[in-house]
PQR file of N, CA, C, O and H, with PARSE charges and radii, in Angstrom:
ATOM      1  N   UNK A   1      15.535  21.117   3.204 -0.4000 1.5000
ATOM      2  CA  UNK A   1      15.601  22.406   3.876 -0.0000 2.0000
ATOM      3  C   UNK A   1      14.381  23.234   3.490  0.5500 1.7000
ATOM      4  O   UNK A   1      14.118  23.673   2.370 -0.5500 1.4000
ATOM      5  N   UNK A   2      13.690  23.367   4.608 -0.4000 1.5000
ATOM      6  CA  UNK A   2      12.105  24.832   4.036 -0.0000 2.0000
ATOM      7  C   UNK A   2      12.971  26.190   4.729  0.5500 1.7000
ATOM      8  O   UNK A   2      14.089  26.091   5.232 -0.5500 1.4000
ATOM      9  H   UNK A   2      13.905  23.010   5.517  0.4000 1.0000
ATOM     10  N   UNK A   3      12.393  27.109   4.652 -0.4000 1.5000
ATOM     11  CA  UNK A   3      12.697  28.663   4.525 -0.0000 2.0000
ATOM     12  C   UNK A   3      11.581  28.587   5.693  0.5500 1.7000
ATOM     13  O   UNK A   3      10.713  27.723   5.822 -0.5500 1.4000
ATOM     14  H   UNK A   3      11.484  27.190   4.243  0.4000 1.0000
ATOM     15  N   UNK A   4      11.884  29.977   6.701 -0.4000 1.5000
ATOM     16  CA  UNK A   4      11.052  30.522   7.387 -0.0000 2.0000
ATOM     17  C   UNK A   4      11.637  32.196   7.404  0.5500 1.7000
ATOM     18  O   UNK A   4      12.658  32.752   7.808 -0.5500 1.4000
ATOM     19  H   UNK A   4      12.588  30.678   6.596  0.4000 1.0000
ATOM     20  N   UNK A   5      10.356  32.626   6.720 -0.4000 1.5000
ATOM     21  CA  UNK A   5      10.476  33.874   6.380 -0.0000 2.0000
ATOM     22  C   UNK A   5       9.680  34.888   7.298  0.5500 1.7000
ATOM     23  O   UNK A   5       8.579  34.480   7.670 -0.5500 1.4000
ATOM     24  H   UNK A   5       9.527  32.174   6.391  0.4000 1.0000
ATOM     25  N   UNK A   6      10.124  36.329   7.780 -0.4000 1.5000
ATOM     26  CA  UNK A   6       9.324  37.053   8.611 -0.0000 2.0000
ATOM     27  C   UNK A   6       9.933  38.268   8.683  0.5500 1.7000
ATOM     28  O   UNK A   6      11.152  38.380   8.810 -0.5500 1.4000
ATOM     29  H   UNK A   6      11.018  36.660   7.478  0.4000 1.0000
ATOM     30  N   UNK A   7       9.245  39.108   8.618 -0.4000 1.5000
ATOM     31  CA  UNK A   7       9.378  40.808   8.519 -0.0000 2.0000
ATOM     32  C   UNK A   7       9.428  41.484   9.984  0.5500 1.7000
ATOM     33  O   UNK A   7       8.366  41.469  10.606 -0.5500 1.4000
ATOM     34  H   UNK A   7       8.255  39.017   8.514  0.4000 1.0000
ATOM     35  N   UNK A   8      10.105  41.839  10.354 -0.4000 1.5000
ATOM     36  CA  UNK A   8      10.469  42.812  11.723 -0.0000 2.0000
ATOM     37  C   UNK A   8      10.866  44.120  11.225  0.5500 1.7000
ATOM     38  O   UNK A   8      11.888  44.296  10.563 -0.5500 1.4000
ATOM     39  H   UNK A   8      10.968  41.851   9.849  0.4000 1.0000
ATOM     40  N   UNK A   9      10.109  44.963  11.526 -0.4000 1.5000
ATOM     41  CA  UNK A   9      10.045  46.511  11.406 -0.0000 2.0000
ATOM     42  C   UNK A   9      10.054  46.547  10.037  0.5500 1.7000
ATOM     43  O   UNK A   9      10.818  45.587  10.134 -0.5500 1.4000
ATOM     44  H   UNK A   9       9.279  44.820  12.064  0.4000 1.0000
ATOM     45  N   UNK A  10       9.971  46.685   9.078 -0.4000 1.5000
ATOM     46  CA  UNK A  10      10.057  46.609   7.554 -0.0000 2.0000
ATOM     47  C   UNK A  10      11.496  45.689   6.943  0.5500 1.7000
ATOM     48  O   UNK A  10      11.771  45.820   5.750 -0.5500 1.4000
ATOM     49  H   UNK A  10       9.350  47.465   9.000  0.4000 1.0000
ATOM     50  N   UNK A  11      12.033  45.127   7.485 -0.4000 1.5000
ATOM     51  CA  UNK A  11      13.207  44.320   7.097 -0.0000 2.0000
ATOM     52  C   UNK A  11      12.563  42.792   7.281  0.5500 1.7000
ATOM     53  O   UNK A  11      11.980  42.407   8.295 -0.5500 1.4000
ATOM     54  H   UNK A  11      11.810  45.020   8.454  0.4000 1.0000
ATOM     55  N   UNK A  12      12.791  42.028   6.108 -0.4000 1.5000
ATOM     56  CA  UNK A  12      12.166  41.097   5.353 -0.0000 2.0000
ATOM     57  C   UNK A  12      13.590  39.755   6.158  0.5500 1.7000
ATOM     58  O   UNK A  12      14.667  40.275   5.865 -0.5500 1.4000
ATOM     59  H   UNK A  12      13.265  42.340   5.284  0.4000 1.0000
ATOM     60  N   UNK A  13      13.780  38.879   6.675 -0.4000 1.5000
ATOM     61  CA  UNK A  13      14.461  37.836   6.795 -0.0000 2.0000
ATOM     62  C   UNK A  13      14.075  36.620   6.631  0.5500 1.7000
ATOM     63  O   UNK A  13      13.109  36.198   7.267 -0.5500 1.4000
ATOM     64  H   UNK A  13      12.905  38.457   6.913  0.4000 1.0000
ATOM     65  N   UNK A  14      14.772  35.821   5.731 -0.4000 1.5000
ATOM     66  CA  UNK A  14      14.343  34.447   5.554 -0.0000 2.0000
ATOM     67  C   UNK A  14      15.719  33.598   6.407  0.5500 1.7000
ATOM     68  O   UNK A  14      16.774  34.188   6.639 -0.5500 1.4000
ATOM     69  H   UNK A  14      15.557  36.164   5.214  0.4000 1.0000
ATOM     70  N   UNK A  15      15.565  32.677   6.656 -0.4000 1.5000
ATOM     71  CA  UNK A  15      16.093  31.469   7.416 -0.0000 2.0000
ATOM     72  C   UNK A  15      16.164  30.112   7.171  0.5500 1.7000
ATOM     73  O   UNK A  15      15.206  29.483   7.620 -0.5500 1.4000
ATOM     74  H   UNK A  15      14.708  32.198   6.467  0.4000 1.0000
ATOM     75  N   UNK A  16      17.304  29.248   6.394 -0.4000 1.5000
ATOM     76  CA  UNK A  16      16.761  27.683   6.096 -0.0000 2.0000
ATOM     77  C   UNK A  16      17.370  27.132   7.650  0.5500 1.7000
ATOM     78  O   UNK A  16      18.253  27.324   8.485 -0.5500 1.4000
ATOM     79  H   UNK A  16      18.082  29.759   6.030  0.4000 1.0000
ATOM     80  N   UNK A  17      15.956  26.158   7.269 -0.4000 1.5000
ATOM     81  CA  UNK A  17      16.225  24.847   8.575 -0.0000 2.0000
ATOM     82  C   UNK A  17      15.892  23.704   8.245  0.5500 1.7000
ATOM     83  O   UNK A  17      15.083  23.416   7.362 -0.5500 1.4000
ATOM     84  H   UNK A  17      15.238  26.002   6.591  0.4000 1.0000
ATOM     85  N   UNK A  18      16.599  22.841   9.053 -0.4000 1.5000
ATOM     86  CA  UNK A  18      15.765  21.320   8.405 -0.0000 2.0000
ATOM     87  C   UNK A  18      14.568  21.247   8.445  0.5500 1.7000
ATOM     88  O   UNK A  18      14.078  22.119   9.162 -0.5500 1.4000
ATOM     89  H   UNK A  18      17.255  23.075   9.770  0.4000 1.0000
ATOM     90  N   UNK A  19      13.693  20.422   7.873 -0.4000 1.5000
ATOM     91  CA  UNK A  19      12.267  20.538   7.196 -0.0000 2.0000
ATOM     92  C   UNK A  19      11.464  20.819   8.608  0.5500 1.7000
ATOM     93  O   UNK A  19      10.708  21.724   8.965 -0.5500 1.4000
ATOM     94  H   UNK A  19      14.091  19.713   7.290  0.4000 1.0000
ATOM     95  N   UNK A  20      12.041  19.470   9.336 -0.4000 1.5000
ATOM     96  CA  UNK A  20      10.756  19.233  10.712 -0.0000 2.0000
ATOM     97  C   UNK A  20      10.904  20.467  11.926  0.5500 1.7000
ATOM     98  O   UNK A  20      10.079  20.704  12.809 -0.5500 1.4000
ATOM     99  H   UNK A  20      12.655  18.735   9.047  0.4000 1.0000
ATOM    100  N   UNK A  21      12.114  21.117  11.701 -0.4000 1.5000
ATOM    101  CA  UNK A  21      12.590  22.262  12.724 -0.0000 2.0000
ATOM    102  C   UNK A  21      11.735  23.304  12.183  0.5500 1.7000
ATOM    103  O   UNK A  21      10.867  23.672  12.973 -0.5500 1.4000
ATOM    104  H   UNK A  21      12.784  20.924  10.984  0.4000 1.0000
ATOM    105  N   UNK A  22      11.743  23.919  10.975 -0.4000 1.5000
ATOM    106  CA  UNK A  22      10.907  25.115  10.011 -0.0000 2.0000
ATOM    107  C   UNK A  22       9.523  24.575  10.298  0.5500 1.7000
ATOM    108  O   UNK A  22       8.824  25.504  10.704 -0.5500 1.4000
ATOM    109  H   UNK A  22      12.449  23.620  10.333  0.4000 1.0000
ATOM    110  N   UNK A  23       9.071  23.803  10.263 -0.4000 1.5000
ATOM    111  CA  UNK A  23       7.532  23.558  10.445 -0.0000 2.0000
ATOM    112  C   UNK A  23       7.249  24.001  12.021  0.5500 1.7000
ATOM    113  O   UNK A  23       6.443  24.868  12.361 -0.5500 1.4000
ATOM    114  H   UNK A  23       9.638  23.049   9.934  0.4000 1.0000
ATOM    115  N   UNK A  24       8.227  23.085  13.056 -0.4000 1.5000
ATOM    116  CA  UNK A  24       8.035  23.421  13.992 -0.0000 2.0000
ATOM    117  C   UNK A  24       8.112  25.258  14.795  0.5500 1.7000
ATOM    118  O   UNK A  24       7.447  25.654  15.752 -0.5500 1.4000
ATOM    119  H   UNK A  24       8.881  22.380  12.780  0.4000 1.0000
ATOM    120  N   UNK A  25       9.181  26.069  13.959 -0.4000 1.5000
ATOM    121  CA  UNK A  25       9.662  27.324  13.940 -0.0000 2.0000
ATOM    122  C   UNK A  25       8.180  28.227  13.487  0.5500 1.7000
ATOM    123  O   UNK A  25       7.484  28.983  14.165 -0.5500 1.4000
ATOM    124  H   UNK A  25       9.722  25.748  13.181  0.4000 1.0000
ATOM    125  N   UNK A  26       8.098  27.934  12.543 -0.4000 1.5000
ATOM    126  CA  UNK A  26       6.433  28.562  11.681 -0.0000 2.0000
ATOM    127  C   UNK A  26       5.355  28.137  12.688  0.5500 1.7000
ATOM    128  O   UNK A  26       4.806  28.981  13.395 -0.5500 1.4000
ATOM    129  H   UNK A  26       8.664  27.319  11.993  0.4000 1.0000
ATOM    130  N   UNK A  27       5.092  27.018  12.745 -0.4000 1.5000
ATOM    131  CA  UNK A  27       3.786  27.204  13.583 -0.0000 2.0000
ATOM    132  C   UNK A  27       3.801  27.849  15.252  0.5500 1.7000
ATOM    133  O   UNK A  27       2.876  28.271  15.945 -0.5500 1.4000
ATOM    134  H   UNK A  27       5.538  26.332  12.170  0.4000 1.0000
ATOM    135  N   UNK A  28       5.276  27.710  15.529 -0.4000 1.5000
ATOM    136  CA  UNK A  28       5.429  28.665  17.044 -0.0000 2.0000
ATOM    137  C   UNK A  28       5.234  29.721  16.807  0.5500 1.7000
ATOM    138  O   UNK A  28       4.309  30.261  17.415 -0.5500 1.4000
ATOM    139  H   UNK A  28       6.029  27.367  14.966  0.4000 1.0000
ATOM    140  N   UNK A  29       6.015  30.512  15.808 -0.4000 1.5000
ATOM    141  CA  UNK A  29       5.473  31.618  15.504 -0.0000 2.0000
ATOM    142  C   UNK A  29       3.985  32.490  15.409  0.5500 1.7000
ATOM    143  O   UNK A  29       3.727  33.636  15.778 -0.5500 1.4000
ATOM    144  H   UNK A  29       6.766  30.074  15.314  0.4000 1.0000
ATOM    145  N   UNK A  30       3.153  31.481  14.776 -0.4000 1.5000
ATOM    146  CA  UNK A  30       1.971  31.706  14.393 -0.0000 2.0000
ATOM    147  C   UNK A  30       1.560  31.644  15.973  0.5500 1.7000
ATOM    148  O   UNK A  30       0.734  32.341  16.562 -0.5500 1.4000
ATOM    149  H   UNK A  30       3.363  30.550  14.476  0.4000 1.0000
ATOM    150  N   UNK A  31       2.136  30.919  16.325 -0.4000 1.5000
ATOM    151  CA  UNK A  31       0.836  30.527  17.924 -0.0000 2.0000
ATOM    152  C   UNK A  31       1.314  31.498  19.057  0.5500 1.7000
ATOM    153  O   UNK A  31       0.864  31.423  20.201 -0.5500 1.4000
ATOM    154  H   UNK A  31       2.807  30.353  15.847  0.4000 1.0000
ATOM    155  N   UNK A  32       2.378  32.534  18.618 -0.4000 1.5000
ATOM    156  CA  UNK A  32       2.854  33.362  19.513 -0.0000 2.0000
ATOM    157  C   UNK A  32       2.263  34.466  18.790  0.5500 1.7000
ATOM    158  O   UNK A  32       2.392  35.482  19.473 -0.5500 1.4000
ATOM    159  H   UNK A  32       2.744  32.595  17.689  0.4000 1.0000
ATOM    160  N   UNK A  33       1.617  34.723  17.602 -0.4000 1.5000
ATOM    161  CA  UNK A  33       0.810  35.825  17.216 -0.0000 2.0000
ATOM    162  C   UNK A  33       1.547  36.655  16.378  0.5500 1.7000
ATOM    163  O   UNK A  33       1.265  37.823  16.108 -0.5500 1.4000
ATOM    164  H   UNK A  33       1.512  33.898  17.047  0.4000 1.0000
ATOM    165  N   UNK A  34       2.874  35.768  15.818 -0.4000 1.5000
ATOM    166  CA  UNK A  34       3.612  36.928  14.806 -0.0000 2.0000
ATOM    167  C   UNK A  34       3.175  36.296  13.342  0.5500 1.7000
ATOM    168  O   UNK A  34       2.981  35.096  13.151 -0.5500 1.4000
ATOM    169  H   UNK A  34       3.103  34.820  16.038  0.4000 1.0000
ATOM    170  N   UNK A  35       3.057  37.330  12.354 -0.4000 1.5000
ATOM    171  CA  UNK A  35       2.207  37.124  11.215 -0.0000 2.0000
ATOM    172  C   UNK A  35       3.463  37.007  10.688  0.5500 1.7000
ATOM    173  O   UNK A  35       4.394  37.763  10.965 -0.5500 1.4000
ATOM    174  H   UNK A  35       3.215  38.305  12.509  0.4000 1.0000
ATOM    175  N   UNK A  36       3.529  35.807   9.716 -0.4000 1.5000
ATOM    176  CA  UNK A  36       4.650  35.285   8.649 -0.0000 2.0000
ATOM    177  C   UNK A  36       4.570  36.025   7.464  0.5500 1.7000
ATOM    178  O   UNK A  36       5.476  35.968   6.633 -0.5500 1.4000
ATOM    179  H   UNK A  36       2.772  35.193   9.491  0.4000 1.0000
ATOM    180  N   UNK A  37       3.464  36.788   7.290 -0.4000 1.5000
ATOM    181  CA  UNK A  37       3.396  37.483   5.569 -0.0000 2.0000
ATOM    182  C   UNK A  37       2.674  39.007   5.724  0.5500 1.7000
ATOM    183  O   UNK A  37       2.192  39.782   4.899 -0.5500 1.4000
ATOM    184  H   UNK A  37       2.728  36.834   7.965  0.4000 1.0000
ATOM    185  N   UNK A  38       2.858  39.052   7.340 -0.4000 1.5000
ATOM    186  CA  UNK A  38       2.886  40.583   7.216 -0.0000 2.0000
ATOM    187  C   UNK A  38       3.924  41.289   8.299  0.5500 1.7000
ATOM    188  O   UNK A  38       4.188  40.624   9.300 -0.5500 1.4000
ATOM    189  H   UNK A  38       3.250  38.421   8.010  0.4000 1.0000
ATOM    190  N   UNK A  39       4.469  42.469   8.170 -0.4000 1.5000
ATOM    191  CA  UNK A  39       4.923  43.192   9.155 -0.0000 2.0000
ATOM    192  C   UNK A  39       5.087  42.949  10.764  0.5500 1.7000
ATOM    193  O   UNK A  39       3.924  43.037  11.158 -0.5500 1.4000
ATOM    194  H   UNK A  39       4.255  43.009   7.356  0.4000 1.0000
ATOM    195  N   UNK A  40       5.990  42.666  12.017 -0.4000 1.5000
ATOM    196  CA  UNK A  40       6.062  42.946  12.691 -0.0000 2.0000
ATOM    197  C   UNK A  40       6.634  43.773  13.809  0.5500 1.7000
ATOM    198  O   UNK A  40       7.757  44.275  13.768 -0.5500 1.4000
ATOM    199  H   UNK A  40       6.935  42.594  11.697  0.4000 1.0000
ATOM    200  N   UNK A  41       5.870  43.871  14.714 -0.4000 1.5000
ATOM    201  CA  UNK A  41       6.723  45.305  15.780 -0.0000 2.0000
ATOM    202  C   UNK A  41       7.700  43.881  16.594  0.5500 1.7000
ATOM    203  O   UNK A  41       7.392  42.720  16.867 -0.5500 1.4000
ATOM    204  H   UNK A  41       4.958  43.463  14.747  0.4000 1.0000
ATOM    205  N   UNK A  42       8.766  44.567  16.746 -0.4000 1.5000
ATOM    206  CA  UNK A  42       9.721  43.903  17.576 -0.0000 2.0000
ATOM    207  C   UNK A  42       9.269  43.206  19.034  0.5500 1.7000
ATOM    208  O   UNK A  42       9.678  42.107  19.409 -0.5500 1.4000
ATOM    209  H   UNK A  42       9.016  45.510  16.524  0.4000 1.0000
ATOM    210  N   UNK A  43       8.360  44.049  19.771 -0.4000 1.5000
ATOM    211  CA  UNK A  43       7.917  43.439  20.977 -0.0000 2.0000
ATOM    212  C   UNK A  43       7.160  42.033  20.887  0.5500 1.7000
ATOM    213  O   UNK A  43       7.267  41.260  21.839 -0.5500 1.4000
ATOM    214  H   UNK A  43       8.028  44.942  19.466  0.4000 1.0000
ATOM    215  N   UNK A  44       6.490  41.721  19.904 -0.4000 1.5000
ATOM    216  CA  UNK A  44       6.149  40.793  19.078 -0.0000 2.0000
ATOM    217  C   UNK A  44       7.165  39.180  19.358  0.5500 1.7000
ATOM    218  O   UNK A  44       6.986  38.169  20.036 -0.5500 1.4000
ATOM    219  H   UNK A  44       6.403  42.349  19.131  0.4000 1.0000
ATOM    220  N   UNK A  45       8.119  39.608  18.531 -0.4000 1.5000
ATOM    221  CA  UNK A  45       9.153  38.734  18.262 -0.0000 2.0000
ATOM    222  C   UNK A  45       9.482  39.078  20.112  0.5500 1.7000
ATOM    223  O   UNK A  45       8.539  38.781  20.845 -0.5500 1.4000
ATOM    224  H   UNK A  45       8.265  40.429  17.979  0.4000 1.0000
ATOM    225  N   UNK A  46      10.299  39.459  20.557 -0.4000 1.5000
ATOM    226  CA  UNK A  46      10.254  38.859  22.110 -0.0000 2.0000
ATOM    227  C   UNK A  46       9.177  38.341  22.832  0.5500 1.7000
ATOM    228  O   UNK A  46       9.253  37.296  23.478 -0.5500 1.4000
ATOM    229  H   UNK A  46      11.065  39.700  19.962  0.4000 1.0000
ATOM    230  N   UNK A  47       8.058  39.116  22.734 -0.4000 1.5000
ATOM    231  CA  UNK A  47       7.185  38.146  23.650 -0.0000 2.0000
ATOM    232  C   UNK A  47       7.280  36.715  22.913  0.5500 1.7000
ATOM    233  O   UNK A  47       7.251  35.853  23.791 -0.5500 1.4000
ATOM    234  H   UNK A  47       7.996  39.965  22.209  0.4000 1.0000
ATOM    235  N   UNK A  48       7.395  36.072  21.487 -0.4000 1.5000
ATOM    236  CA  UNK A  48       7.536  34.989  21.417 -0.0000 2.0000
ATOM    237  C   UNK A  48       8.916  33.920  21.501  0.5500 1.7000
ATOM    238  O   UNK A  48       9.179  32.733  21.309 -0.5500 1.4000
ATOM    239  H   UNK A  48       7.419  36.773  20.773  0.4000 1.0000
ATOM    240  N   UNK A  49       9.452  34.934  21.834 -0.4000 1.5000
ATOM    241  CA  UNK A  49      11.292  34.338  22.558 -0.0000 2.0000
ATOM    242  C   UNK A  49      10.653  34.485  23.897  0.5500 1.7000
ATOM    243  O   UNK A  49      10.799  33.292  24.165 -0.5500 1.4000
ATOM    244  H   UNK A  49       9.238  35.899  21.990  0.4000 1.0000
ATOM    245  N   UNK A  50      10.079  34.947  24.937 -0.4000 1.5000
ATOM    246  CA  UNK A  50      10.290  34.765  26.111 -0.0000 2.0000
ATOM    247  C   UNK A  50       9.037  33.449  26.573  0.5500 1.7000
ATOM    248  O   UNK A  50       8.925  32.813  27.621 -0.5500 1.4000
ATOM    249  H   UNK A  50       9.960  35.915  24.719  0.4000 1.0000
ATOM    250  N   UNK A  51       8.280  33.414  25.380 -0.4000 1.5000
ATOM    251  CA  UNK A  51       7.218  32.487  25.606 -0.0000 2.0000
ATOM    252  C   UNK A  51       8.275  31.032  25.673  0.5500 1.7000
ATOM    253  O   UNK A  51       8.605  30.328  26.627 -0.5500 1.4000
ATOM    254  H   UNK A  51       8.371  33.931  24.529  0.4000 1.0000
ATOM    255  N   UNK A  52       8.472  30.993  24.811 -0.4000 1.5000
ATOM    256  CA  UNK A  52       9.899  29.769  24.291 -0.0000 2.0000
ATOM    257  C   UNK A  52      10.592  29.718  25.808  0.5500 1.7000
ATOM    258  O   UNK A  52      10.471  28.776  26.592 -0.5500 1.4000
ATOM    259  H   UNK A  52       8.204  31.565  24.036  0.4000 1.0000
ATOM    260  N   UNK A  53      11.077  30.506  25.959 -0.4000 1.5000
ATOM    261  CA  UNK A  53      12.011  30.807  26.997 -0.0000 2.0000
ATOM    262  C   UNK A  53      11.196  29.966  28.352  0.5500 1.7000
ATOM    263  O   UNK A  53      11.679  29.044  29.009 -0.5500 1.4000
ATOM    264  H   UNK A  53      11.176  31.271  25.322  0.4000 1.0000
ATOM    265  N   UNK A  54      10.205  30.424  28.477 -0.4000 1.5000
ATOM    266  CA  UNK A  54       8.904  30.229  29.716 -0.0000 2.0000
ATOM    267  C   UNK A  54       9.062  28.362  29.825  0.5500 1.7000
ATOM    268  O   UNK A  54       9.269  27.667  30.820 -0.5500 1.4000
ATOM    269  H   UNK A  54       9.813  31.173  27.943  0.4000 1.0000
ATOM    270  N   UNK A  55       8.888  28.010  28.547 -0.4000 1.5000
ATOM    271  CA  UNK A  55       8.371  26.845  27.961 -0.0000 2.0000
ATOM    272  C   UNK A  55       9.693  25.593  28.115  0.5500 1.7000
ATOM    273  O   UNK A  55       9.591  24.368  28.187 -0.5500 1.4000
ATOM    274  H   UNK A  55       8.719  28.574  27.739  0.4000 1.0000
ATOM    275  N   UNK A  56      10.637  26.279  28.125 -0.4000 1.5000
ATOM    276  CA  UNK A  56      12.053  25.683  28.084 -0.0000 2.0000
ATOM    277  C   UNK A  56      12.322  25.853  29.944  0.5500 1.7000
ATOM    278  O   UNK A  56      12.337  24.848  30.655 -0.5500 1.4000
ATOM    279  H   UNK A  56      10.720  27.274  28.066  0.4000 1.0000
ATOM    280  N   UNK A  57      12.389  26.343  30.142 -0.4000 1.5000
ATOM    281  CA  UNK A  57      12.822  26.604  31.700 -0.0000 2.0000
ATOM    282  C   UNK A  57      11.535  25.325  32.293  0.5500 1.7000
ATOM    283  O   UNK A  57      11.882  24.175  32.559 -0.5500 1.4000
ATOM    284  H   UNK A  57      12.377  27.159  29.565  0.4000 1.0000
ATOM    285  N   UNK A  58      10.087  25.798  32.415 -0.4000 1.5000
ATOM    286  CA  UNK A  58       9.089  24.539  32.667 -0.0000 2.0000
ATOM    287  C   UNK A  58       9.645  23.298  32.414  0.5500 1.7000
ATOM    288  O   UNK A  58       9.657  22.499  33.351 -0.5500 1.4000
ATOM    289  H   UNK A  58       9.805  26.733  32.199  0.4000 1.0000
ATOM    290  N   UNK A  59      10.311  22.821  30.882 -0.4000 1.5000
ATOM    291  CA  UNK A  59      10.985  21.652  30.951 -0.0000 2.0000
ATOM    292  C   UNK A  59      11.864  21.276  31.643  0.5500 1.7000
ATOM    293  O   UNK A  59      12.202  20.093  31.694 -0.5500 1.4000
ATOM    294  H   UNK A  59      10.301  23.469  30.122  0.4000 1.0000
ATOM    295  N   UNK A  60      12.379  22.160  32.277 -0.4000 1.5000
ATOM    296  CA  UNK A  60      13.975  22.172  32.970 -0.0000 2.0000
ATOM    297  C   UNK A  60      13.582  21.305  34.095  0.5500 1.7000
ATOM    298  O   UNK A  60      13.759  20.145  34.467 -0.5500 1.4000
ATOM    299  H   UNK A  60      12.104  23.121  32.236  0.4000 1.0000
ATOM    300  N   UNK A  61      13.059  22.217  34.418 -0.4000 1.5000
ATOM    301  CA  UNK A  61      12.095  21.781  35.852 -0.0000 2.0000
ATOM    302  C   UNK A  61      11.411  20.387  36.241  0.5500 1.7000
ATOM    303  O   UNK A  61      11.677  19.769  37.272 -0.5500 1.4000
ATOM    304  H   UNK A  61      12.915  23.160  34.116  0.4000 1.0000
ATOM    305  N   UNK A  62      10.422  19.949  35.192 -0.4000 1.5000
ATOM    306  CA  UNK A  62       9.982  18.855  34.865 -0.0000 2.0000
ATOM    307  C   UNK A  62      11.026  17.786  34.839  0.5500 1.7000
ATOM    308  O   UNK A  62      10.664  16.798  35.478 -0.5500 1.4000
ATOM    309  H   UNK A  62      10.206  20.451  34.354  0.4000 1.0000
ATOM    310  N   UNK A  63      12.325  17.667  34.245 -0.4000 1.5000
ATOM    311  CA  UNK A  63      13.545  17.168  34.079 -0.0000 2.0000
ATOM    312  C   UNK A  63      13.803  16.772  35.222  0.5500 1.7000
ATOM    313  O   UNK A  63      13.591  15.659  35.705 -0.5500 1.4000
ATOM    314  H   UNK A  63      12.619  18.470  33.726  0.4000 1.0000
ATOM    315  N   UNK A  64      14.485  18.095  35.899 -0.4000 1.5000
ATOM    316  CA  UNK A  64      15.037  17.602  37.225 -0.0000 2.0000
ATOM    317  C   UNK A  64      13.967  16.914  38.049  0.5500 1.7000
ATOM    318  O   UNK A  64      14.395  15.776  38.243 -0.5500 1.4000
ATOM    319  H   UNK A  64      14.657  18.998  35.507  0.4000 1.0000
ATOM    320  N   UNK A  65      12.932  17.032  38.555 -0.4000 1.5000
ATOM    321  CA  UNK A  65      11.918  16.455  39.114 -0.0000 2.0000
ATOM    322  C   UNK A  65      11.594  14.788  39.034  0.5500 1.7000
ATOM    323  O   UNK A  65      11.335  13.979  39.925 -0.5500 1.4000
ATOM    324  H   UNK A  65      12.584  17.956  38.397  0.4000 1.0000
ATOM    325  N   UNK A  66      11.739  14.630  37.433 -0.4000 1.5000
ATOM    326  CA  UNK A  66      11.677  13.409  37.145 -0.0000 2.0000
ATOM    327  C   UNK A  66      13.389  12.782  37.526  0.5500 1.7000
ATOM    328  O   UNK A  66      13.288  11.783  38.239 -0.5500 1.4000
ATOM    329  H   UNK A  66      11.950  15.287  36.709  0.4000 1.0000
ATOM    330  N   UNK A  67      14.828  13.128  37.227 -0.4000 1.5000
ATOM    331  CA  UNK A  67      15.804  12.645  37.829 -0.0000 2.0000
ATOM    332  C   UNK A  67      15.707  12.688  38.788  0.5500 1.7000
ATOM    333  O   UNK A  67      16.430  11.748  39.117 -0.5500 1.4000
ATOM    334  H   UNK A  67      14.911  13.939  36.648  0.4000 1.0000
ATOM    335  N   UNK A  68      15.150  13.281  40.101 -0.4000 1.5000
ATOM    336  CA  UNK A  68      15.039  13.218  41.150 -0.0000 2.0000
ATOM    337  C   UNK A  68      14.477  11.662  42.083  0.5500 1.7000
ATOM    338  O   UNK A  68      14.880  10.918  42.977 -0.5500 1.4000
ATOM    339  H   UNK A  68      14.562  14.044  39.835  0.4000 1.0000
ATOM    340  N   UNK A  69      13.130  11.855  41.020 -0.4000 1.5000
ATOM    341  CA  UNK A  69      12.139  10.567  41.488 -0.0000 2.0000
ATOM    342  C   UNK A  69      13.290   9.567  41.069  0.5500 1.7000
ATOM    343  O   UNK A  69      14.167   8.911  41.632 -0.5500 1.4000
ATOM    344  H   UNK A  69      12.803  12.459  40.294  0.4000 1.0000
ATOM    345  N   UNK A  70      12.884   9.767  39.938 -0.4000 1.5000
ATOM    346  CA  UNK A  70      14.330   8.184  39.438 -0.0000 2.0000
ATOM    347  C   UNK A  70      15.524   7.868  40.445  0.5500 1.7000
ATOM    348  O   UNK A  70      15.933   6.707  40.424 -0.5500 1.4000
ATOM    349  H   UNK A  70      12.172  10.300  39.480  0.4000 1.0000
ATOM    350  N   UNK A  71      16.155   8.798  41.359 -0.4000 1.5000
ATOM    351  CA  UNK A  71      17.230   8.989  41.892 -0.0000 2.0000
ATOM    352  C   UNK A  71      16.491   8.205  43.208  0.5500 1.7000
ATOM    353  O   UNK A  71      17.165   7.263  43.625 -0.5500 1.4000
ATOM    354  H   UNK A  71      15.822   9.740  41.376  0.4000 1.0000
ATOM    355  N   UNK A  72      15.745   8.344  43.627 -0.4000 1.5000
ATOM    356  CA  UNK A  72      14.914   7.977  45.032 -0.0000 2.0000
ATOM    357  C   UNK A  72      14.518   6.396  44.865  0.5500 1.7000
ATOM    358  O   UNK A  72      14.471   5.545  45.753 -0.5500 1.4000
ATOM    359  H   UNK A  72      15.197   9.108  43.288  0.4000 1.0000
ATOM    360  N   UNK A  73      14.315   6.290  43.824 -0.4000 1.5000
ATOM    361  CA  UNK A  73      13.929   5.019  43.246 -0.0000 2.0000
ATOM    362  C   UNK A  73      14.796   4.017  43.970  0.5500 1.7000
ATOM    363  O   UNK A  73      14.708   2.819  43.703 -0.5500 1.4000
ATOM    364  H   UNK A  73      14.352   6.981  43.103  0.4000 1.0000
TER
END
């Protein structure tokens, strides 16, 4: 289990996850522009839930598309 730790508005939260999920959790973070060891504004943390969000729905999509072809097959 690693820790993923991050500050929203001055309130400090840590989080355990399995190892490969926390690595994966931390570096989304980072690549959505929220700083792990300093302070963030809340809009922050949503724009990187709706990025996720963006990113998950695209798969959705991709999914059905590919059952589709397969289905035609």
């Amino acid at each position: 289990m690693k820790s993923v730790r991050l500050t929203v508005s001055g309130n400090r939260y840590e989080i355990k996850l399995e190892d490969a999920f926390a690595d994966f959790v931390n570096r989304d973070l980072q690549e959505s522009g929220i700083e792990l060891e300093q302070d963030n504004q809340p809009d922050k943390l949503l724009k990187a839930y709706l990025r996720l969000a963006k990113q998950t729905t695209s798969y959705e999509d991709e999914i059905e598309l590919l059952i589709e072809t397969l289905d035609s097959l």
